[in-house]
NULUM-228892 format. One record per residue (C-alpha): x, y, z; residue in three letters. Coordinates in steps of 0.1 Angstrom, whole numbers, plus 5000, padded with zeros to 4 digits. Each point is the difference from the previous one (the first is absolute). Example, Ala and Ser with C-alpha at 12.3 -4.5 7.8 and 13.67 -1.06 7.14 Angstrom:
<sites>
<site X="5123" Y="4955" Z="5078" code="ALA"/>
<site X="5014" Y="5034" Z="4993" code="SER"/>
</sites>
This chain:
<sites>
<site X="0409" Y="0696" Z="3965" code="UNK"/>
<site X="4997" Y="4967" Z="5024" code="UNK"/>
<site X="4988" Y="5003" Z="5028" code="UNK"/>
<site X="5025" Y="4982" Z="5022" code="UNK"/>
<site X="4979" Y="4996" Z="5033" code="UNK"/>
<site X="4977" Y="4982" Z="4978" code="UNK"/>
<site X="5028" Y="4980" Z="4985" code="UNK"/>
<site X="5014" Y="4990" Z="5033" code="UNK"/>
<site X="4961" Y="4987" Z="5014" code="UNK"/>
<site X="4995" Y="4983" Z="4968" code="UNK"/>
<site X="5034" Y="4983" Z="5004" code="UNK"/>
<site X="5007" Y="4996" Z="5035" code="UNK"/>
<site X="5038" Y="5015" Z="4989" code="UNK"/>
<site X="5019" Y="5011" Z="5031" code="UNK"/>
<site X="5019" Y="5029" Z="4982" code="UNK"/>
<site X="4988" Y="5021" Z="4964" code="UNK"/>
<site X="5015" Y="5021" Z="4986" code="UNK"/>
<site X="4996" Y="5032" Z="4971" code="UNK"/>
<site X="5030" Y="5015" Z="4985" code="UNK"/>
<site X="4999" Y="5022" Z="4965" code="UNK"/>
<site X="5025" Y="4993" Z="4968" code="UNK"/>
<site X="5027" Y="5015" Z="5016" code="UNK"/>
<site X="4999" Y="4985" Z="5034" code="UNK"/>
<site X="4983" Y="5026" Z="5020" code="UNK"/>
<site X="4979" Y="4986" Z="5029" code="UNK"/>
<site X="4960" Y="5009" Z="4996" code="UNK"/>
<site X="4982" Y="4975" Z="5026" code="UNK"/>
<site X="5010" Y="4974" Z="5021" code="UNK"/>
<site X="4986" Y="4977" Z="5025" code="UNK"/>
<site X="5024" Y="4986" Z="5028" code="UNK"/>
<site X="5026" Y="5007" Z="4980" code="UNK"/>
<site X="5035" Y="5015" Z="5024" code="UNK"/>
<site X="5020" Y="5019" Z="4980" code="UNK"/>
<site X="4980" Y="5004" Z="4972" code="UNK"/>
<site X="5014" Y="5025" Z="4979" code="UNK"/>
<site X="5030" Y="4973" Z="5002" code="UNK"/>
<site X="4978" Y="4973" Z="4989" code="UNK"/>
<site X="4988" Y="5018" Z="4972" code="UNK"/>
<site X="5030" Y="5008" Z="4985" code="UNK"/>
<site X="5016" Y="4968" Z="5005" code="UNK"/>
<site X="4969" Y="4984" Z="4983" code="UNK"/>
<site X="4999" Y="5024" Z="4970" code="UNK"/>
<site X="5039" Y="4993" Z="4994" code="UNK"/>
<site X="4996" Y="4963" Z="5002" code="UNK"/>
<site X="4973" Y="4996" Z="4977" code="UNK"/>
<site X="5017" Y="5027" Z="4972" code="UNK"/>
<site X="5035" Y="4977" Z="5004" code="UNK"/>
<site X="4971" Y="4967" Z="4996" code="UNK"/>
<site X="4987" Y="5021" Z="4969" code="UNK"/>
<site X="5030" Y="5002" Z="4985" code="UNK"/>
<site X="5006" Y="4968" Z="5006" code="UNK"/>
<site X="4969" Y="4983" Z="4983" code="UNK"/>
<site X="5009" Y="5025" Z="4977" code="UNK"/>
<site X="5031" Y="4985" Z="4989" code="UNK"/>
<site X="4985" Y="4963" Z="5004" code="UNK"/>
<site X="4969" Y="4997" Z="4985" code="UNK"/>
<site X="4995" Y="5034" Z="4984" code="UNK"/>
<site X="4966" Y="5007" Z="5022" code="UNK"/>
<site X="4991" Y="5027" Z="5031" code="UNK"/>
<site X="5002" Y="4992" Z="5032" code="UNK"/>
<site X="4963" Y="5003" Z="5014" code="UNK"/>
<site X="5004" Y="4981" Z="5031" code="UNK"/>
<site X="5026" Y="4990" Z="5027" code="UNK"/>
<site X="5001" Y="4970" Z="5029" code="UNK"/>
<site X="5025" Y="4997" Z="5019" code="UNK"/>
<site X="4999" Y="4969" Z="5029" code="UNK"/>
<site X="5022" Y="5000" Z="5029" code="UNK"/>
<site X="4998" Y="4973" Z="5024" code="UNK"/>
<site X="4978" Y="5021" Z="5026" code="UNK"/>
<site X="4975" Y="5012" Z="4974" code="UNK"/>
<site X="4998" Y="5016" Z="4964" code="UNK"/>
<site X="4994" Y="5032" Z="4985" code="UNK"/>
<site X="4979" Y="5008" Z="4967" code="UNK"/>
<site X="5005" Y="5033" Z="4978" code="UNK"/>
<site X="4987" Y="5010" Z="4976" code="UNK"/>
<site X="5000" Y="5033" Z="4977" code="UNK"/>
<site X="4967" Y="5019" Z="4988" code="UNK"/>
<site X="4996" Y="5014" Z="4971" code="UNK"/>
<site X="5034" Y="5013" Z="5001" code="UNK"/>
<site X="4993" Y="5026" Z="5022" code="UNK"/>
<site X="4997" Y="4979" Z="5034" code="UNK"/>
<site X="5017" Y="4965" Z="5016" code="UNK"/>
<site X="4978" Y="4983" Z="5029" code="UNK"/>
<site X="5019" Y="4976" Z="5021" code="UNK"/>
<site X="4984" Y="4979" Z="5026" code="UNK"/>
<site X="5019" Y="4978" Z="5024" code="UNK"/>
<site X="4994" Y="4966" Z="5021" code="UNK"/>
<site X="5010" Y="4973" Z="5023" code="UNK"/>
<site X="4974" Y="4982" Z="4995" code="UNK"/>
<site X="5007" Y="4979" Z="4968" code="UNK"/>
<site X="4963" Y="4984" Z="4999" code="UNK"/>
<site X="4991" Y="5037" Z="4985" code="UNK"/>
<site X="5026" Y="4992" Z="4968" code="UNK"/>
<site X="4977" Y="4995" Z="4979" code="UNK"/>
<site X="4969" Y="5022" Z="5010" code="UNK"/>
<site X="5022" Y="5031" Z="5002" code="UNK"/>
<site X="5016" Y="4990" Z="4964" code="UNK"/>
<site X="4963" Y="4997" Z="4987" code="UNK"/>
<site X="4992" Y="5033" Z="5018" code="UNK"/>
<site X="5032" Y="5019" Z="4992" code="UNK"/>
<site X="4999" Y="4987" Z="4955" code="UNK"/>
<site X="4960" Y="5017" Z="5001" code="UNK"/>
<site X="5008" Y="5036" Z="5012" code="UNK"/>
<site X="4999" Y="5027" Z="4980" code="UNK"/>
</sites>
């Protein structure tokens, strides 16, 4: 299992997150509201499944999402776990996607 304090030093990522298949908060970091979060994420990337699903007939493995204060990266583990990490700090972009595509 990640170890998400590493994930956030390695990253510099102001919020990470750990939830299970069905949305169940394991770990965060800086994360209010958590369990929230957690579920919200799991149910946004099953609707994005289902969606890439229906598009391109592949899995979903990972999710960004960019607002115009920051961005958010998920993505699911071996189908047992989904990581997201959040920033504001857009110079990250593509360190955290590098980081986020090579856990396992």
């Amino acid at each position: 299992m990640p170890d998400l304090k590493e994930i956030q030093d390695l990253t510099n990522a102001e919020i990470v997150l750990m939830a299970n298949e069905k949305g169940d908060i394991i770990d965060s970091i800086n994360v209010e509201y958590d369990s929230n979060i957690a579920l919200m994420t799991e149910t946004a990337f099953t609707m994005c499944d289902e969606l890439s699903q229906d598009l391109i007939n592949g899995h979903l493995d990972q999710l960004v999402a960019k607002t115009s204060e920051g961005y958010f990266i998920a993505n699911k583990i071996d189908s047992e776990f989904i990581i997201l990490i959040a920033s504001r700090d857009l110079s990250k972009l593509g360190l955290l996607l590098k980081y986020m595509s090579n856990i396992k």
